[in-house]
C-alpha positions as CSV (number, residue, x, y, z in Angstrom):
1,X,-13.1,137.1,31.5
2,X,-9.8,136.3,33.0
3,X,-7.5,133.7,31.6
4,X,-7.8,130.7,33.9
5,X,-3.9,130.5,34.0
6,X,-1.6,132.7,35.7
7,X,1.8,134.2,34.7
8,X,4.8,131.8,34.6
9,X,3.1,128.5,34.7
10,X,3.2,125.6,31.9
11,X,0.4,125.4,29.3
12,X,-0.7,121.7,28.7
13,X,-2.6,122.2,25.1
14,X,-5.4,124.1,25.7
15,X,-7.4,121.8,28.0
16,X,-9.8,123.5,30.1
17,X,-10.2,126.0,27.1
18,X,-13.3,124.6,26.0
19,X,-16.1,127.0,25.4
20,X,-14.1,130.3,25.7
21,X,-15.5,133.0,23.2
22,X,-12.8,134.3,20.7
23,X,-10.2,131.5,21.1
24,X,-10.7,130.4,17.9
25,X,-7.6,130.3,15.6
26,X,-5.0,130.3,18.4
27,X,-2.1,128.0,17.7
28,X,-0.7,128.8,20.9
29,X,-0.6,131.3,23.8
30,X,2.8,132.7,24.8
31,X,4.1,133.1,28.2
32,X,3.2,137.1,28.5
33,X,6.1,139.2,30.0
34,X,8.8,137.5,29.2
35,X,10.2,139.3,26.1
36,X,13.0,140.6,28.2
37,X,13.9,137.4,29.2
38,X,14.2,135.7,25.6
39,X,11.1,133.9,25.8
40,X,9.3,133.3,22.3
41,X,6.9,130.9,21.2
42,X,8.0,127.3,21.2
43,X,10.7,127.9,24.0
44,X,13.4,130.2,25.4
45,X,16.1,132.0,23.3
46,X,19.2,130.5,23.0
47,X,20.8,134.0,24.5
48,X,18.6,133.3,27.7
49,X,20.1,129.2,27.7
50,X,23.4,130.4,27.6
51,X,23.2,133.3,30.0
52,X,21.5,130.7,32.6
53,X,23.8,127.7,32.0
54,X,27.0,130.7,32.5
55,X,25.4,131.3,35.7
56,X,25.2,127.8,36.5
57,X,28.8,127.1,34.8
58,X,30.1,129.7,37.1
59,X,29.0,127.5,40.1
60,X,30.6,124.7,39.1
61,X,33.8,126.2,38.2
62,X,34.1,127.2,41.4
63,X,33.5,124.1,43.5
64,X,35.1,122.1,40.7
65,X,38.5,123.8,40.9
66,X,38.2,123.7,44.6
67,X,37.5,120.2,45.1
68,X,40.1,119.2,42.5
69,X,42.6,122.0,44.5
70,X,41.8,120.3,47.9
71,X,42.0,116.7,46.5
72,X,45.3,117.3,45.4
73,X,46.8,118.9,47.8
74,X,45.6,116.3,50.7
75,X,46.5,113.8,48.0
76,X,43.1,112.0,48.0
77,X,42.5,109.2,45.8
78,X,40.6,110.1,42.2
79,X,37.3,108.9,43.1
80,X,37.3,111.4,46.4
81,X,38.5,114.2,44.7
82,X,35.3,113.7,42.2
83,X,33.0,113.5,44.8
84,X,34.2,116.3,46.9
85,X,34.7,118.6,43.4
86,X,30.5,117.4,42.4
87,X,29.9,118.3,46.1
88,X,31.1,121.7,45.9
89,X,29.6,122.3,42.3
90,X,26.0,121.9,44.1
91,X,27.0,124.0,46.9
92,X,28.3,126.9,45.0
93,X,25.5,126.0,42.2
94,X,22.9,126.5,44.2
95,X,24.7,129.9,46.6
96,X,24.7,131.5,43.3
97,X,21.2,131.0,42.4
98,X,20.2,131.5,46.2
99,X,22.3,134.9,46.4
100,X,20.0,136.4,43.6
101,X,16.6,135.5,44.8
102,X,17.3,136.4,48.6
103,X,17.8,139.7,47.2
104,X,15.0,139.8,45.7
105,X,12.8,139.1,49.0
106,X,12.7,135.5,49.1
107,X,12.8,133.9,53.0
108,X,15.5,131.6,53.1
109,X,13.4,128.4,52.5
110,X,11.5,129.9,49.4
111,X,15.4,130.4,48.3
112,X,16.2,127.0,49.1
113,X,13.5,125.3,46.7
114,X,13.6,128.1,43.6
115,X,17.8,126.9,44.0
116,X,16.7,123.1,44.1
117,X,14.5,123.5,41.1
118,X,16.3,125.9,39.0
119,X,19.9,124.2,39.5
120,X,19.6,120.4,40.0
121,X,19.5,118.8,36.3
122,X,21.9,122.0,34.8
123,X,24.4,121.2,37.7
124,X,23.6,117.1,37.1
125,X,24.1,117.4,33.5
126,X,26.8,119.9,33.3
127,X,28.9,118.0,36.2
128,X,28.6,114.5,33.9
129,X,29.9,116.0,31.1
130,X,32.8,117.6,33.5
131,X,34.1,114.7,35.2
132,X,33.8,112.2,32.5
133,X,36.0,113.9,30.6
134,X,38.4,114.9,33.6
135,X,38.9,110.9,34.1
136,X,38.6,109.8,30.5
137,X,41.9,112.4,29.5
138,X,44.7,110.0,30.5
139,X,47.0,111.4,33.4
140,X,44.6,114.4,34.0
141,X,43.5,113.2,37.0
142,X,47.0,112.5,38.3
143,X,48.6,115.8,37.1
144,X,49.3,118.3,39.8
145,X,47.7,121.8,40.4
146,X,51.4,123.2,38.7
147,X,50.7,120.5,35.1
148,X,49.0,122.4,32.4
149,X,47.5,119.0,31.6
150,X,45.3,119.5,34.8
151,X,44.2,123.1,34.0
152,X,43.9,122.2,30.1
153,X,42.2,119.1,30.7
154,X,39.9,121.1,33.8
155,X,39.1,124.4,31.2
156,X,38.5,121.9,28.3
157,X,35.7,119.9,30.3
158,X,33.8,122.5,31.8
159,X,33.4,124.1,28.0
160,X,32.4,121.1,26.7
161,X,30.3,120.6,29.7
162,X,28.8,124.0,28.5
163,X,28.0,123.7,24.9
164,X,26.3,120.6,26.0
165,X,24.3,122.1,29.1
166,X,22.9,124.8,27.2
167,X,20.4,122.8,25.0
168,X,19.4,121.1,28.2
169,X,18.5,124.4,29.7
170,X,17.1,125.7,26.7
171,X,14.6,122.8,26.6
172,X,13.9,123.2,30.4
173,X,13.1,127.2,30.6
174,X,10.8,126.8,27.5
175,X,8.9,124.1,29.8
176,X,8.9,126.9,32.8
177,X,11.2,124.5,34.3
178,X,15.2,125.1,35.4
179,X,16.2,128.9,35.4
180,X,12.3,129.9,33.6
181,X,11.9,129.5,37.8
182,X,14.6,132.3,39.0
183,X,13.3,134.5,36.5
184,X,9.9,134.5,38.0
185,X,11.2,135.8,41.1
186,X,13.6,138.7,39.7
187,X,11.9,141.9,39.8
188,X,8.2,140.9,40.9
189,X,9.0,141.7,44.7
């Protein structure tokens, strides 16, 4: 008989498992497949966190340093730089992720949602942690693209904002949640 739930979804318990011959003595089922992606009972491998929240750092080092570039040099008040700087996180965030599924045959709006669902609380969580530090180092905001106190203070955050992210994501991909969604999509089309 087939198992009633296909490849890549969550597991609630085992509801729905009643009366199944020769389930008896299973403390769990694990997500079949997935050894190459650090999956293991209980959750995802810290390897495959910290591989997912680098991708997702790498997004947001990009639109971070550009927004804080552009606020800078058009002298924009703190606040605007942020928002421009969280803006472009997302955008580059989610290109990334997009980039990677599109080549793996995804239309553009199948592309669009696996980005939306894998990205969205790494990039929320990660950018927190990023720009509350940026604002809470005194005169890092106000330092110039030439200060090391920027690109101290800039580095500094976004590996804080790292070691932090990574539980998050760890947490999330054991669920079938966050990045546990790209992976579903690499090599199955």
């Amino acid at each position: 008989m087939a198992h009633p739930t296909q490849h890549g979804q969550q597991h609630a318990g085992h509801a729905g498992h009643e009366g199944h011959q020769g389930h008896e003595g299973h403390g769990h089922h694990e997500h079949h497949g997935h050894a190459g992606h650090g999956a293991q009972a209980g959750g995802a491998s810290w390897r495959t966190a910290a591989q997912a929240t680098l991708h997702c750092l790498t997004g947001c080092a990009i639109g971070e340093v550009l927004g804080m570039i552009l606020g800078t040099a058009f002298g924009l008040h703190n606040g605007a730089t942020v928002v421009i700087s969280v803006l472009l996180a997302f955008v580059f965030g989610y290109a990334l992720t997009m980039r990677g599924v599109l080549k793996a045959g995804l239309d553009l709006g199948a592309a669009v949602k696996v980005a939306l669902a894998a990205d969205t609380v790494s990039i929320l969580v990660m950018e927190l942690i990023d720009n509350t530090v940026m604002v809470a180092v005194p005169g890092a905001m106000d330092a110039t693209l030439a200060d090391a106190l920027f690109w101290f203070s800039l580095a500094g955050s976004l590996v804080l904002a790292f070691l932090l992210t990574v539980p998050v994501n760890r947490w999330m991909i054991g669920r079938g949640q966050g990045h546990a969604v790209v992976h579903a999509h690499h090599g199955h089309h």
